[in-house]
VOBA-1610 file (N, C-alpha, C; in pm, whole numbers, padded with zeros to 5 digits, always signed):
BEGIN
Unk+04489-03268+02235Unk+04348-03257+02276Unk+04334-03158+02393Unk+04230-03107+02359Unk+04191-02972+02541Unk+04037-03047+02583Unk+04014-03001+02673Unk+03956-03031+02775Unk+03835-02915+02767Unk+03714-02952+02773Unk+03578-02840+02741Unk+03651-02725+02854Unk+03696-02732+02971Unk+03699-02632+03060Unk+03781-02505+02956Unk+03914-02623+02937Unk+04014-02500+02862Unk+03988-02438+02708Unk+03914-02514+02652Unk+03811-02456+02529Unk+03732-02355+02560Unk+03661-02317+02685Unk+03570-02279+02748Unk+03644-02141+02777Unk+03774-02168+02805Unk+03868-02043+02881Unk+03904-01976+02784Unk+03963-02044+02647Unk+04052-01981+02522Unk+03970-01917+02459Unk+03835-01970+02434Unk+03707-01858+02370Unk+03622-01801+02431Unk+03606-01823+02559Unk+03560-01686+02617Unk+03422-01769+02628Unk+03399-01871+02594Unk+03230-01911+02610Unk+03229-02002+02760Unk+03067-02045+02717Unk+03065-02136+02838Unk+03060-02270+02839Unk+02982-02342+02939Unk+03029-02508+02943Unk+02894-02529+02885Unk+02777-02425+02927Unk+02644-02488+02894Unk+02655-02443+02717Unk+02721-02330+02649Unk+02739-02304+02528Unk+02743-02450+02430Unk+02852-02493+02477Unk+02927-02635+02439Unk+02827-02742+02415Unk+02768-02765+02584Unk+02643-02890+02610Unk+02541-02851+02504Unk+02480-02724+02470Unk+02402-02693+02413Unk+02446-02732+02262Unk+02538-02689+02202Unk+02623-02742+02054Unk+02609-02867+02018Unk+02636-02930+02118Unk+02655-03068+02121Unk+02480-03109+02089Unk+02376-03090+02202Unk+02280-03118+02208Unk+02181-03137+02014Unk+02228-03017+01955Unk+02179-02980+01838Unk+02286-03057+01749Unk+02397-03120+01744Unk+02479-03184+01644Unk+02553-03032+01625Unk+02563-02928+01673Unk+02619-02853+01602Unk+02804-02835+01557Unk+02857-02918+01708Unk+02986-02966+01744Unk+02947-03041+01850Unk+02996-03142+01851Unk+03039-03265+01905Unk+03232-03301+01994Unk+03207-03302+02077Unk+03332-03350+02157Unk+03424-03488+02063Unk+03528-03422+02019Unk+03620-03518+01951Unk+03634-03633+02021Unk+03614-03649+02105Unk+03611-03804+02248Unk+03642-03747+02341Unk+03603-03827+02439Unk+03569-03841+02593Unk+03723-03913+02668Unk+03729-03869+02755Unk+03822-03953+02907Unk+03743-04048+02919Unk+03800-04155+03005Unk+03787-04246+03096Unk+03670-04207+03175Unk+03730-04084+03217Unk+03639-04019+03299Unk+03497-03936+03312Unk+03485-03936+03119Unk+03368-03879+03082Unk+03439-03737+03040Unk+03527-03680+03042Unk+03541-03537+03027Unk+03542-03531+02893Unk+03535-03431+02825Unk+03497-03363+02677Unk+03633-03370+02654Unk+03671-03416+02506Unk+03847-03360+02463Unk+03783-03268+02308Unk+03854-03207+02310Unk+03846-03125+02179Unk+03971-03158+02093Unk+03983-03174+01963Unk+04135-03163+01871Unk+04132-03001+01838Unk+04238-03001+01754Unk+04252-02836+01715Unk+04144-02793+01572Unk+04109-02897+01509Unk+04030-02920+01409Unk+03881-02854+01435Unk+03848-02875+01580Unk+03729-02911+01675Unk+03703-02739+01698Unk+03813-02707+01774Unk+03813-02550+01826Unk+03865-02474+01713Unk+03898-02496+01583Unk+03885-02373+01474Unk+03741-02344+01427Unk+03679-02511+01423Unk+03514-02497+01384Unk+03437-02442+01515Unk+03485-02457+01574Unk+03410-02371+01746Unk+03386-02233+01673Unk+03567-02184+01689Unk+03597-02044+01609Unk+03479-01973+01550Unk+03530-02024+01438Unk+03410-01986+01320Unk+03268-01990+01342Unk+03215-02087+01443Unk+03088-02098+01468Unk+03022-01951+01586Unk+03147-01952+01649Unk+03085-01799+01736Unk+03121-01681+01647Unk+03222-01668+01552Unk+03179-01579+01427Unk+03059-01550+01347Unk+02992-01667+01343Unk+02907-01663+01266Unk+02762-01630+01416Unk+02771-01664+01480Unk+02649-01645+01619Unk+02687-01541+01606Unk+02806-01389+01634Unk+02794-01277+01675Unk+02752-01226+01586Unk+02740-01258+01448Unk+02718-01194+01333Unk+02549-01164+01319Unk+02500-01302+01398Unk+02309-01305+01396Unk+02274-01439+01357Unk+02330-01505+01318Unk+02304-01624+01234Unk+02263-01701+01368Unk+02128-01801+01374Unk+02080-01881+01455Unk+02160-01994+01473Unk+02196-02099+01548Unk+02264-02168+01577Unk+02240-02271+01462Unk+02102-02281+01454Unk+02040-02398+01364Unk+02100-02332+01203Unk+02106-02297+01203Unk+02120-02225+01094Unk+02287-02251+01024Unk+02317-02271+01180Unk+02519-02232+01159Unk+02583-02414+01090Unk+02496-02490+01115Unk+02519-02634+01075Unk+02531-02602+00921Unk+02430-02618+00840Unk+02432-02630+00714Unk+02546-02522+00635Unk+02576-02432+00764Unk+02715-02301+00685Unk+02847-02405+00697Unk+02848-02506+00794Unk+02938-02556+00842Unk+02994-02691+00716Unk+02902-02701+00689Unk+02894-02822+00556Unk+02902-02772+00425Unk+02885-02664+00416Unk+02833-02599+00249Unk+03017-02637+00184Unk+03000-02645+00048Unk+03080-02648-00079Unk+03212-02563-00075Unk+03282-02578-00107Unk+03409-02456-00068Unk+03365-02366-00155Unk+03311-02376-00282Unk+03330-02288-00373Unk+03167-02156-00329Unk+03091-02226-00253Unk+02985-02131-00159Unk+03027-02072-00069Unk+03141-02078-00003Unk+03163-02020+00129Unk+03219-01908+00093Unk+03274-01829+00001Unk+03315-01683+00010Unk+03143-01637-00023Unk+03017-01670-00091Unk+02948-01597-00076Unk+02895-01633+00057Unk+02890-01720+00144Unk+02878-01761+00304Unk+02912-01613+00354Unk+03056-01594+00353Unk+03090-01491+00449Unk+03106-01376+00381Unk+03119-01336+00278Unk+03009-01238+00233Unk+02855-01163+00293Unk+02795-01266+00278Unk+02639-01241+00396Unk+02703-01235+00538Unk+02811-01285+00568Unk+02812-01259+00723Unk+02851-01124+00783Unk+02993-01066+00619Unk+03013-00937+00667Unk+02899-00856+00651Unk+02788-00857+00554Unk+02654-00756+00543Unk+02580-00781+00679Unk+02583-00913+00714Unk+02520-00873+00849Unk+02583-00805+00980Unk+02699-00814+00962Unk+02806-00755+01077Unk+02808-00583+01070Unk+02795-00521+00920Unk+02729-00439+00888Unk+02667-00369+00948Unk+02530-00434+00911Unk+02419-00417+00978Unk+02394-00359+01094Unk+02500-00490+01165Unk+02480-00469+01304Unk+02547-00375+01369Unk+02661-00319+01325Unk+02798-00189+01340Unk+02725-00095+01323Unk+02598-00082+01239Unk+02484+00027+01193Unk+02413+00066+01305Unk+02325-00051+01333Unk+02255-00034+01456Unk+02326+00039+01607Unk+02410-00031+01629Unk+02501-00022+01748Unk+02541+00124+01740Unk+02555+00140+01623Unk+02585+00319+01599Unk+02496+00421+01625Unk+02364+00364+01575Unk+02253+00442+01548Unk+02209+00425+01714Unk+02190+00288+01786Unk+02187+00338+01947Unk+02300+00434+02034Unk+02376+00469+02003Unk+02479+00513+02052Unk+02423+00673+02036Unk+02444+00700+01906Unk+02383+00825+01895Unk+02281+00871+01973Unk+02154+00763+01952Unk+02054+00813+01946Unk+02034+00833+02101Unk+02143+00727+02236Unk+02123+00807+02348Unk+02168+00902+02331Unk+02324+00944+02289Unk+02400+01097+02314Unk+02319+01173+02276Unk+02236+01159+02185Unk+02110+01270+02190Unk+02012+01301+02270Unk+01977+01210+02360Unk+01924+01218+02484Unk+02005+01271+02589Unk+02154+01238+02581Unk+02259+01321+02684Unk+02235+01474+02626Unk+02211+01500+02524Unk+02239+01658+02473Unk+02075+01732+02533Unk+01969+01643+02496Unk+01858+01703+02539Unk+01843+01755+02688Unk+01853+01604+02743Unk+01872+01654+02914Unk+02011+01763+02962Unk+02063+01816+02889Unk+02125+01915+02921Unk+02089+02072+02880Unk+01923+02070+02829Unk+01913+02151+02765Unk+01841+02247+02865Unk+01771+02346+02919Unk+01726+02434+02980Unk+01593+02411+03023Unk+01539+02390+03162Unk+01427+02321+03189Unk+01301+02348+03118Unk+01298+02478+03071Unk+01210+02562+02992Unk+01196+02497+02861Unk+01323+02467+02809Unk+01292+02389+02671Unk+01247+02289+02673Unk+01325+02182+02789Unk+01274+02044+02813Unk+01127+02054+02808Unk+01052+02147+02847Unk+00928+02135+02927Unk+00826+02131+02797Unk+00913+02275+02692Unk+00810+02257+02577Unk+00844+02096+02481Unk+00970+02117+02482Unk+00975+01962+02392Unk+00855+01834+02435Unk+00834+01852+02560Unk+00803+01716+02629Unk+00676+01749+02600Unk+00610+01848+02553Unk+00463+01863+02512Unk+00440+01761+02373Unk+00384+01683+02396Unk+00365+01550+02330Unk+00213+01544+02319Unk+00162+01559+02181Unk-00007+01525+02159Unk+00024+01384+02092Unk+00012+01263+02204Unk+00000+01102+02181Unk-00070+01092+02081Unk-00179+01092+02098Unk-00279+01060+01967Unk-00223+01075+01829Unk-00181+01206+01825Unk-00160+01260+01711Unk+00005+01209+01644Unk+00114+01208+01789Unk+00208+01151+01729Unk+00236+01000+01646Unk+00129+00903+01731Unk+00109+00757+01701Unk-00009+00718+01575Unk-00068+00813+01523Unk-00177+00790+01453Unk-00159+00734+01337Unk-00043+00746+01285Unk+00038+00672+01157Unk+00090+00558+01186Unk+00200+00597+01293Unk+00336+00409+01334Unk+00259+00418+01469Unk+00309+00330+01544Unk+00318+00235+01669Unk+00448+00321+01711Unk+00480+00314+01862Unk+00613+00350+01897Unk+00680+00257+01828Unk+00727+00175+01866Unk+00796+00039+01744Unk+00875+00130+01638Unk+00794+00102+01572Unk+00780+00161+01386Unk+00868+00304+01448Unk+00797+00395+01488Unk+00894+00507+01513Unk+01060+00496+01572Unk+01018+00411+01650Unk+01183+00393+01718Unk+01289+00385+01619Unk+01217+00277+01537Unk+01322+00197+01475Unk+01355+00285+01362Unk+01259+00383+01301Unk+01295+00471+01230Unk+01366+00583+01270Unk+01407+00623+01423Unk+01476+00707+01468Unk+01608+00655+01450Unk+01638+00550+01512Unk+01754+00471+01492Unk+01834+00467+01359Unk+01746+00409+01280Unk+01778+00428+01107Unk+01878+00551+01111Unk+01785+00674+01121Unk+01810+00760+01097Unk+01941+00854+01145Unk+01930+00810+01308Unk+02093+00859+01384Unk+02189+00781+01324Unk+02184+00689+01260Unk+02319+00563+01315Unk+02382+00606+01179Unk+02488+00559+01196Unk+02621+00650+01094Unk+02596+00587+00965Unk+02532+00630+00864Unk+02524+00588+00726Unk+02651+00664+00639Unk+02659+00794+00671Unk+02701+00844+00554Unk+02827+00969+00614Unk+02879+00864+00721Unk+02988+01019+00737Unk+03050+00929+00879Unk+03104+00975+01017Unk+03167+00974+01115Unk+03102+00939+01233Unk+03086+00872+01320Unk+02998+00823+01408Unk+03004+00969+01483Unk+03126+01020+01535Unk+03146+01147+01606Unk+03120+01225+01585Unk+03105+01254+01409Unk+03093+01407+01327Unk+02942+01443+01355Unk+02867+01262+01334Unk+02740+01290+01312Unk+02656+01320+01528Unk+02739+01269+01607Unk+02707+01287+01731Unk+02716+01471+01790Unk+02879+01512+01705Unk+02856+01659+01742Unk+02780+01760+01661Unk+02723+01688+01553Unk+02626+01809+01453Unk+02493+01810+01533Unk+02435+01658+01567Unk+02324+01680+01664Unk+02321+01761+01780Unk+02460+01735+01872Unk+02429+01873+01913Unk+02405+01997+01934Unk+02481+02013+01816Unk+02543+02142+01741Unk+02330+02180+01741Unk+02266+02067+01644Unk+02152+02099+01596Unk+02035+02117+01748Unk+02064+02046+01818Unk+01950+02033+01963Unk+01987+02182+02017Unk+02075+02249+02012Unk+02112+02344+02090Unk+02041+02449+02029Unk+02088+02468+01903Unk+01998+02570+01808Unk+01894+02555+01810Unk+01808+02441+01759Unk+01709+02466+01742Unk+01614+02486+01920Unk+01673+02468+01967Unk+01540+02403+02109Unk+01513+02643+02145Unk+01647+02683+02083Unk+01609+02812+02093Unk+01519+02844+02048Unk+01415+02800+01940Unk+01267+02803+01889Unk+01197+02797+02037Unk+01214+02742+02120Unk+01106+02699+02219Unk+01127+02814+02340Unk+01245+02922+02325Unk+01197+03067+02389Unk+01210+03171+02343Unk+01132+03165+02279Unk+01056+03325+02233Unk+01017+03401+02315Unk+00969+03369+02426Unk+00866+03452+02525Unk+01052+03481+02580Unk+01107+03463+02611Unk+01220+03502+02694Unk+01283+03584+02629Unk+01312+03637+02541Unk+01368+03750+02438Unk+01519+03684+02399Unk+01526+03773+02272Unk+01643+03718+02199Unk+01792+03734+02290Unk+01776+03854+02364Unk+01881+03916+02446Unk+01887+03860+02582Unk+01801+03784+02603Unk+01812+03717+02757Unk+01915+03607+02782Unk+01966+03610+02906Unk+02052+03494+02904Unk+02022+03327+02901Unk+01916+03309+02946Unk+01901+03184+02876Unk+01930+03166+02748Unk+01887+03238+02658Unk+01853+03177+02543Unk+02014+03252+02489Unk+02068+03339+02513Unk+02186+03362+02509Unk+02301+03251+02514Unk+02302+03180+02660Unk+02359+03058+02667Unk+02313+02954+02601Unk+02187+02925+02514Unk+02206+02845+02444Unk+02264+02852+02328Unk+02237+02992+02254Unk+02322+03018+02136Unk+02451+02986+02148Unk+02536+03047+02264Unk+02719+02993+02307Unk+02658+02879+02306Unk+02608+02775+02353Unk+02624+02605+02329Unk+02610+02573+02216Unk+02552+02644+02164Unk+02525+02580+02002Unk+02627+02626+01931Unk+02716+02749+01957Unk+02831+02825+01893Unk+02979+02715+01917Unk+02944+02688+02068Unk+03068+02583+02098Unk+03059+02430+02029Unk+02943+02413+02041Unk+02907+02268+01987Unk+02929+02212+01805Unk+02939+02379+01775Unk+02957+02376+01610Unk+03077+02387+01605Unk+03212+02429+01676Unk+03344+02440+01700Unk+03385+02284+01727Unk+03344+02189+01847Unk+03347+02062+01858Unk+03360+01973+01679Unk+03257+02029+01624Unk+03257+01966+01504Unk+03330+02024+01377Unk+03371+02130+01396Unk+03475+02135+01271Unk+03616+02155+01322Unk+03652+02221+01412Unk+03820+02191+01464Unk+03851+02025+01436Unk+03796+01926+01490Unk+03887+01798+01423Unk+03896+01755+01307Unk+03826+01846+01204Unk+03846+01795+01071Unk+03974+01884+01001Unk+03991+02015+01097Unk+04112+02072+01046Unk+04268+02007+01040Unk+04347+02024+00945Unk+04433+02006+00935Unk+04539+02086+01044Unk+04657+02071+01116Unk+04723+02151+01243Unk+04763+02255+01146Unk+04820+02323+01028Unk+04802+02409+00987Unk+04694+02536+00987Unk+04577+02451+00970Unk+04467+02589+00898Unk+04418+02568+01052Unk+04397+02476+01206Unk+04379+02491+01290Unk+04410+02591+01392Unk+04584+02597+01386Unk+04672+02660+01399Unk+04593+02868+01379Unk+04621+02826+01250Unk+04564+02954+01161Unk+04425+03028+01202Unk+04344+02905+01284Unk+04187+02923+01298Unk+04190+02978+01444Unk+04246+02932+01500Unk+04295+02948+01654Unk+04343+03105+01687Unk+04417+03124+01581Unk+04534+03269+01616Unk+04424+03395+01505Unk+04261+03345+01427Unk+04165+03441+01399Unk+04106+03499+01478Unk+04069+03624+01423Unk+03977+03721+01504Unk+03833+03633+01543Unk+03819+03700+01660Unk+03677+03641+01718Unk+03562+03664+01650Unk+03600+03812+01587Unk+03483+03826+01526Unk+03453+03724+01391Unk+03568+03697+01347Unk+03581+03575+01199Unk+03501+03447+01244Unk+03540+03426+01398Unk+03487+03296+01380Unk+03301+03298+01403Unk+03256+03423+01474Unk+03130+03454+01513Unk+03048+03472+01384Unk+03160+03510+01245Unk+03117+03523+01144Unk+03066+03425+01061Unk+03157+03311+01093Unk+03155+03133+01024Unk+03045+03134+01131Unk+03026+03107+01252Unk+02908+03086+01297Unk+02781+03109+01262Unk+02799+03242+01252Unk+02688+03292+01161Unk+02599+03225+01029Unk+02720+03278+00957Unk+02683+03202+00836Unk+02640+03082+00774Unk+02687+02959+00907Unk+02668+02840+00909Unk+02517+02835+00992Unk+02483+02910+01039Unk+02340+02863+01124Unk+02226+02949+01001Unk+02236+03092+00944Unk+02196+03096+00868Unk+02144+03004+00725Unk+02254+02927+00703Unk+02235+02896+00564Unk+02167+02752+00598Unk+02162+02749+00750Unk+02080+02617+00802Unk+01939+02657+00782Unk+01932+02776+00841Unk+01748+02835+00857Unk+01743+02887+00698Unk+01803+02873+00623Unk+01747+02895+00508Unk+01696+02808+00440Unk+01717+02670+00480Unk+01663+02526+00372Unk+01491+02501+00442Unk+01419+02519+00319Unk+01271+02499+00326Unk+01225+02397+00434Unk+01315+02281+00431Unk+01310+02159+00537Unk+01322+02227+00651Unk+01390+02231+00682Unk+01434+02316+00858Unk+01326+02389+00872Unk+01331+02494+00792Unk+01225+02648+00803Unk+01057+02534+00869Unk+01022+02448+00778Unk+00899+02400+00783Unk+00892+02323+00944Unk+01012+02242+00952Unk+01001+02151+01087Unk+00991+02266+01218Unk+01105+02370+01184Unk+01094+02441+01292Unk+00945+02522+01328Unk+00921+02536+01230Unk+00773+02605+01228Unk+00655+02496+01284Unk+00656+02452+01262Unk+00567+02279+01280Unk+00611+02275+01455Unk+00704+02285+01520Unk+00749+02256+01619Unk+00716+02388+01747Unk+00758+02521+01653Unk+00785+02630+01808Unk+00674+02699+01693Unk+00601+02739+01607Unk+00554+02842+01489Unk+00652+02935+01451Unk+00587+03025+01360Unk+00577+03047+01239Unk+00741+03167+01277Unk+00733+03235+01430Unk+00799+03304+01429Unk+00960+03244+01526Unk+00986+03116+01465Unk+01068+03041+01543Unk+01199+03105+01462Unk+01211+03079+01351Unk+01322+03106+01239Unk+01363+03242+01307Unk+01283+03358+01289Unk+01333+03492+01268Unk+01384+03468+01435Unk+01327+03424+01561Unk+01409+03453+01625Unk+01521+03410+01653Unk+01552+03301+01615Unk+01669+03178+01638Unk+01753+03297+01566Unk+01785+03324+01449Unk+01824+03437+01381Unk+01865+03564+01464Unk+01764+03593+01442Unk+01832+03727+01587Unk+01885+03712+01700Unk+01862+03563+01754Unk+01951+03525+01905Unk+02117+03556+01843Unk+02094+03500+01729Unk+02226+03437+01686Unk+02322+03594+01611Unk+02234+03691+01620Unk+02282+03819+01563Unk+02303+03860+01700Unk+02237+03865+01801Unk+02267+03947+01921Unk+02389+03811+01974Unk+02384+03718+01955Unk+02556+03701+02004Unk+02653+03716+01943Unk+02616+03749+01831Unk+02745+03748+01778Unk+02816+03889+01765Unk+02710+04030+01780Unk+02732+04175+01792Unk+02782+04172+01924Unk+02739+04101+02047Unk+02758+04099+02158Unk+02898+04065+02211Unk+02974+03926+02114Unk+03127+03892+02156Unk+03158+03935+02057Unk+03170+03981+01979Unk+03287+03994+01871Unk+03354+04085+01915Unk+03383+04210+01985Unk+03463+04289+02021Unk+03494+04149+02148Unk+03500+04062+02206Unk+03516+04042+02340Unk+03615+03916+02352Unk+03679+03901+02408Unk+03804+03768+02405Unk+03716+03654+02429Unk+03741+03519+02397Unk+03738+03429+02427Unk+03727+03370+02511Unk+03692+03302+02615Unk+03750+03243+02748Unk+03871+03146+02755
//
């Protein structure tokens, strides 16, 4: 038999966790001391176990009784639903994760851009969802469905960097602001495909001409501004003449280093 304290210590919970269990029938103290103290058997603290498995998963406490009783031959679809909700929740947790590092990528972006991004017509953004409704559809949308929690953290930046170059036009394609954002967006697209290389073709990628890789750069931000989707958002966002310049930033850096080493 253990003692609520050392039950308390081995799982990491608390004393009021326990009192509270107890309170609802959910687990019950195998018997008491003399002295009133809680004893647990080992029987006692495997069903503990399982019961904070099933709480981290989402499942309401009230809820965790009737899992605790069900049929043997119900309990693989039991925990079945528990891994879809654990799921779920690995989803979410992902999709917040992202969705700050995308806020780390914004606030690193050039006060000038910040300034146009932050131009916000309320009315017009909320006139459909509630913030709510939007949030939760941002979230959806960052959190890792269909690929690498990391892959999908460095393409956003890869993407915030490029695109926020829509938002200086007035500064010219050749200026250094918008220059240094193209290199962030050039480095940020390097972040995301060097770890998928194999140390061979890395190797191989490493010891290429600068101009090769300014070339993959290229070609990869191009064939971005070529999909009708992009073309339309970006337009919707900086107008009509956002594309052609993002384009030419991205031609004047890349005429600009390709004769030039690396750092």
């Amino acid at each position: 038999m253990k003692r609520l304290s050392e039950v308390c210590k081995m799982l990491g919970i608390t004393r009021k966790t326990l009192q509270q269990y107890n309170d609802i029938g959910l687990l019950k103290p195998t018997a008491k001391t003399e002295g009133g103290y809680w004893l647990y058997d080992d029987e006692s603290v495997q069903t503990l176990m399982t019961i904070q498995v099933f709480v981290e998963a989402g499942y309401k406490r009230a809820d965790i009784k009737s899992l605790l009783t069900a049929k043997q031959n119900e309990f693989p679809g039991i925990l079945t639903d528990a891994i879809d909700k654990l799921k779920d929740r690995r989803a979410r947790i992902d999709g917040m994760i992202n969705y700050f590092q995308m806020l780390v990528d914004f606030a690193e972006l050039p006060p000038e851009v910040l300034k146009s991004l932050c131009q916000v017509d309320i009315d017009k953004a909320f006139s459909q969802k509630n913030f709510k409704s939007l949030f939760e559809e941002t979230i959806g949308t960052v959190s890792e469905q269909n690929g690498d929690a990391e892959n999908i953290q460095a393409f956003t930046a890869f993407w915030i960097r490029l695109s926020s170059v829509g938002a200086l036009i007035s500064k010219g394609a050749d200026s250094k602001i918008v220059q240094d954002s193209i290199r962030a967006s050039y480095e940020s697209l390097l972040n995301l495909i060097l770890p998928e290389l194999s140390n061979d073709v890395r190797a191989e990628f490493d010891l290429s001409p600068l101009a090769d890789k300014k070339a993959m750069f290229k070609e990869t931000v191009f064939d971005l501004l070529s999909k009708p989707k992009i073309i339309e958002t970006l337009t919707a966002q900086y107008g009509k003449e956002s594309v052609p310049f993002i384009k030419n930033a991205v031609l004047t850096f890349c005429e600009a280093q390709s004769s030039k080493k690396e750092d």
